[in-house]
C-alpha angles and dihedrals in degrees: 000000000000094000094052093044084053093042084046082048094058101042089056097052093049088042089059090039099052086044083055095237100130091162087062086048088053096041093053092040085061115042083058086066089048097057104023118103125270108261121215105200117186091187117100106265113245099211126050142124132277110224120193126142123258089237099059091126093064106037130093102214111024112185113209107197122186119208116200147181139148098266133081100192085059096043091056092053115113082236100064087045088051089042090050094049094045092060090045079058104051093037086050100051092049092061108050085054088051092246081135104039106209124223106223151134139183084256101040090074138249097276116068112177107228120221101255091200088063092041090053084060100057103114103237115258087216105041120052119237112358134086130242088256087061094043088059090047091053086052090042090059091034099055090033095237132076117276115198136175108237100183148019116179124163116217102221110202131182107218100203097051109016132075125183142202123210130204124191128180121213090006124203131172114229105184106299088344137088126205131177137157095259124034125192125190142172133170122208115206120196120198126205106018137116128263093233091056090040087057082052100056108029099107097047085049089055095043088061090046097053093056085047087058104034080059094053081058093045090051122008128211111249108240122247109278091209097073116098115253109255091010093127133348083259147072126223118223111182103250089228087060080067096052099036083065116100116236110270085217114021100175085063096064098031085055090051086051090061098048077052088048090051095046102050083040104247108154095200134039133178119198132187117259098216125025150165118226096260097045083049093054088051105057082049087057092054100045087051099046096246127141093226142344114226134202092215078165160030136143130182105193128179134183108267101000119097102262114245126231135205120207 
């Protein structure tokens, strides 16, 4: 009986569609969500949406939340964006006034995963009286099909050393958010260099994040085998994987070392024809007079998938 009420489904909505009346399409898609049952489905949802905020290069303690459940046509509702962006919120508030302590060092890496049980119980700034757990139940209801959040990390920066570049796919403003369905990210941190030049070359920096990141999208690291499965909501990938892989688009970045070359007024500036990542830090380093330039960072998420991350 099921297989034949998904087949009819799907009869219905081709017959409206090949008539050209999408509104009737719409109209039918959505009243079966409004009488079948509400499914309780205990498998990880494979669409969902990707929440950070916009601002993520200039604050301290970013929190990145996933909302997931097992249908796309819910997942792409203004509601379930507003209801991701409104837990971002809350988890987030409750972090820049310490309500969630984070556990964190300058050698225990940019990314901490946050306890989502705890972060279920975080009354909503918005909505008197319930918790975000709650919050999630009444949208559960609400949609007819089980809504969870997958994942809460926090993106720790440090404002004076590390620059960050950000990739977001399908991207979509929700007041002073962002959410998509894949999320790259990667933080540069330099060591050993002044705060006035930093400020210089911060941009550029950031430009030459962001492609690192955009590659890890294009084509992400393969986690370590070796992690138990369900160990943690998380995969590891070996930081050194990231900076043995050669650059997807070289011309990009050796073009961005030579805006760094120009601002800091270097005439003349040689650049390998061929690199990996980390050879490739290095000689930025040295242009910029740093000691070193780190990677204390970097995350690929996508929805449904467990997000990977490199330390």
């Amino acid at each position: 009986m099921h297989v034949f009420t998904v087949h009819y489904s799907y009869i219905r909505i081709y017959g409206f569609i090949t008539l050209q009346d999408l509104d009737e399409a719409i109209t039918y898609v959505r009243s079966v969500q409004q009488t079948r049952q509400f499914d309780i489905d205990t498998e990880r949802p494979v669409f969902g949406k990707i929440a950070l905020p916009n601002d993520i290069r200039t604050r301290g303690r970013s929190v990145i939340v996933e909302l997931c459940c097992n249908c796309d046509f819910v997942t792409s509702s203004d509601k379930f964006a507003q209801l991701a962006h409104n837990i971002r919120k809350t988890i987030q508030r409750s972090i820049d006034i310490n309500r969630i302590n984070i556990d964190h060092s300058d050698t225990s890496g940019a990314i901490v995963a946050l306890d989502i049980g705890s972060c279920n119980d975080l009354k909503c700034d918005d909505v008197d009286g319930i918790t975000v757990g709650q919050m999630l139940q009444q949208s559960s209801a609400e949609f007819k099909t089980k809504i969870v959040m997958s994942t809460v990390l926090a993106f720790v920066t440090n404002l004076q050393k590390d620059h960050i570049g950000v990739y977001v796919h399908q991207k979509e403003g929700k007041e002073e958010g962002v959410m998509g369905s894949i999320l790259g990210m990667v933080s540069l941190r330099h060591h050993g260099v002044n705060s006035a030049l930093s400020n210089q070359v911060s941009d550029t920096l950031a430009d030459i994040a962001k492609h690192l990141a955009i590659q890890m999208v294009c084509s992400p690291l393969e986690p370590e085998q070796s992690q138990a499965e369900g160990a943690t909501p998380y995969r590891m990938v070996a930081l050194n994987d990231v900076l043995q892989q050669p650059w997807m688009h070289l011309d990009f970045v050796q073009s961005k070392m030579r805006d760094l070359a120009t601002q800091i007024g270097i005439v003349k500036l040689d650049v390998a024809a061929e690199a990996p990542v980390g050879k490739t830090l290095g000689e930025i380093a040295k242009l910029i007079g740093a000691s070193s330039i780190s990677v204390p960072g970097a995350l690929y998420m996508k929805s449904g998938a467990t997000p990977v991350i490199c330390a």
